[in-house]
C-alpha positions in Angstrom: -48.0 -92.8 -101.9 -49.7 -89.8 -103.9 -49.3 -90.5 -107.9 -50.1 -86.5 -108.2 -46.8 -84.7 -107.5 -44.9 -82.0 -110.0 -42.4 -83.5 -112.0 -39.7 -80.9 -114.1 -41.5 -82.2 -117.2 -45.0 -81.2 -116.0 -44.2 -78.0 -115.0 -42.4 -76.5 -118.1 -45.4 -78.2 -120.3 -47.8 -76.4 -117.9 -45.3 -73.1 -117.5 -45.2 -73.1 -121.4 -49.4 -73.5 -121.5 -49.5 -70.7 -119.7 -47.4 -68.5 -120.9 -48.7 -69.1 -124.8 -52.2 -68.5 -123.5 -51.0 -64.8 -122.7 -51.9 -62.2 -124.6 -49.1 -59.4 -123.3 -51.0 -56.3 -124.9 -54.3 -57.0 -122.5 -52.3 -57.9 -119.5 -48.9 -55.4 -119.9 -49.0 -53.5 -116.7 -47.1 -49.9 -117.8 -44.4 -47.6 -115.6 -44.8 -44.2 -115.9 -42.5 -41.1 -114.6 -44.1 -39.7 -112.2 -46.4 -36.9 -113.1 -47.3 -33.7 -110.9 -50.6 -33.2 -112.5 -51.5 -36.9 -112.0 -51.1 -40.4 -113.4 -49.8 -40.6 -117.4 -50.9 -43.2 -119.6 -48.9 -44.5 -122.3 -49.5 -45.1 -125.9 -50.3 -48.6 -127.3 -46.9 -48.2 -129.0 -45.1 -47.7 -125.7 -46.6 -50.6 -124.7 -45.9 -52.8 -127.6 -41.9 -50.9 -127.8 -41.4 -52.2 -124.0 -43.2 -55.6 -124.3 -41.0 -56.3 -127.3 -38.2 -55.4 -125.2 -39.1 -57.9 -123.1 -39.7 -60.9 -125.0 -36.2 -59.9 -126.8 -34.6 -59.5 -123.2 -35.5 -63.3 -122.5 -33.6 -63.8 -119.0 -34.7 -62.1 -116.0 -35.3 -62.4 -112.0 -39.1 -62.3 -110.6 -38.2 -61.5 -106.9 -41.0 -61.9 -104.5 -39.4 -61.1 -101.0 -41.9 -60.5 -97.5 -42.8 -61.5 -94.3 -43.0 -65.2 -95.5 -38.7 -64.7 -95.9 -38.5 -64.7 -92.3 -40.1 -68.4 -92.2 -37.6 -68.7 -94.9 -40.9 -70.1 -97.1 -42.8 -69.1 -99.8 -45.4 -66.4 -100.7 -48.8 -68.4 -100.0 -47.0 -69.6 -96.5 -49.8 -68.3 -94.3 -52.8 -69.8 -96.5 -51.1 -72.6 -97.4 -49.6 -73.6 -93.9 -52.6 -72.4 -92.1 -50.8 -69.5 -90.4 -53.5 -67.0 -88.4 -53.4 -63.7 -89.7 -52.8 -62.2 -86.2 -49.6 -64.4 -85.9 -48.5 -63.8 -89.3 -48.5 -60.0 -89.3 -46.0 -59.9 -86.3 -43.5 -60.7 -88.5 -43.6 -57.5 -89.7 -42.0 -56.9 -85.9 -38.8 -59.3 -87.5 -39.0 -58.1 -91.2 -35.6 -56.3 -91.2 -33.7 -57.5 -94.7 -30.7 -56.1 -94.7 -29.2 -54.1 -98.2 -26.3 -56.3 -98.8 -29.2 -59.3 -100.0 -30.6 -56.7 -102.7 -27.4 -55.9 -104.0 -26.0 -59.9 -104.3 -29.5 -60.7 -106.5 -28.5 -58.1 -108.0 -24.2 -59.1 -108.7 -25.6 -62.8 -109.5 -28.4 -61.8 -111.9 -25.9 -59.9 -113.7 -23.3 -62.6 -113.8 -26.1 -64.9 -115.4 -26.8 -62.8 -117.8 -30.1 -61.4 -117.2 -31.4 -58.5 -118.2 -34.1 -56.7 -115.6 -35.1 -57.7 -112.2 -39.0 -56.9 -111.0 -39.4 -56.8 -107.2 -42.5 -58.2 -105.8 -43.0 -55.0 -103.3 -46.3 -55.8 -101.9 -47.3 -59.4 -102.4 -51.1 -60.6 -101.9 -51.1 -60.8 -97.6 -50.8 -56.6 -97.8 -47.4 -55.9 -96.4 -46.0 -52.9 -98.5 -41.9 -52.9 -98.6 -42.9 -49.2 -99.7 -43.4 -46.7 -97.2 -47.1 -45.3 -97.6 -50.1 -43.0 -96.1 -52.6 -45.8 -96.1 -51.1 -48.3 -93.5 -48.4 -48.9 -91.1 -48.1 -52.5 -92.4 -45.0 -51.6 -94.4 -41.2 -52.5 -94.2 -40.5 -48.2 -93.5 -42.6 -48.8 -90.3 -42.0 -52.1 -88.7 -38.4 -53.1 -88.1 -37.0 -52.7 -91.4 -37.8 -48.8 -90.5 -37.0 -48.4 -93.8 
């Protein structure tokens, strides 16, 4: 029997490492409207007015939602499990979510009390749930067709 396993204790000590070891103005990823005549930047103060929002919003929902839902696993399924890559990518051919399961995360973060939402839409294995130009591994071209 393996002594090494997560316990609740270690992860919030190792959850609360990490996150005090962040500095949010390097790492703040920005929205922007978008722009006809290109990409916008934002101001440092933008940056610092939404990451304050942020820290003062406290409660939110991290949502990473892909292929690896229809295993009904985890995000690093087909590295971690040892999944090929050919046999993974056909379940974009069984990917098809359907909008009632956005709208409950949504009704029960509400009820909690949370405050924002972020949706993982393209996760680290390259399947988009965005429709794009660049590949047809997305949600708006496999069964989802949208």
């Amino acid at each position: 029997m393996s002594t090494n396993f997560l316990t609740r204790r270690n992860f919030v000590q190792a959850a609360a490492i990490s996150a005090a070891s962040i500095d949010t103005r390097l790492h703040a990823q920005t929205a922007s409207p978008p722009n006809e005549s290109g990409p916008t930047t934002s101001t440092v103060e933008d940056r610092d007015r939404r990451m304050r929002w942020w820290h003062e919003a406290r409660f939110g929902m991290f949502v990473h939602f892909g292929l690896y839902s229809v295993l009904g696993r985890h995000e690093w399924a087909m590295e971690e499990e040892g999944i090929p890559v050919e046999e993974y990518q056909q379940l974009a051919k069984r990917f098809n979510p359907q909008p009632h399961a956005a709208r409950a995360w949504a009704k029960l973060a509400k009820t909690a009390g949370m405050k924002y939402m972020v949706m993982t839409t393209k996760h680290h294995e390259g399947f988009c749930l965005f429709d794009t130009k660049l590949t047809n591994y997305c949600a708006p071209k496999q069964a989802a067709g949208r």
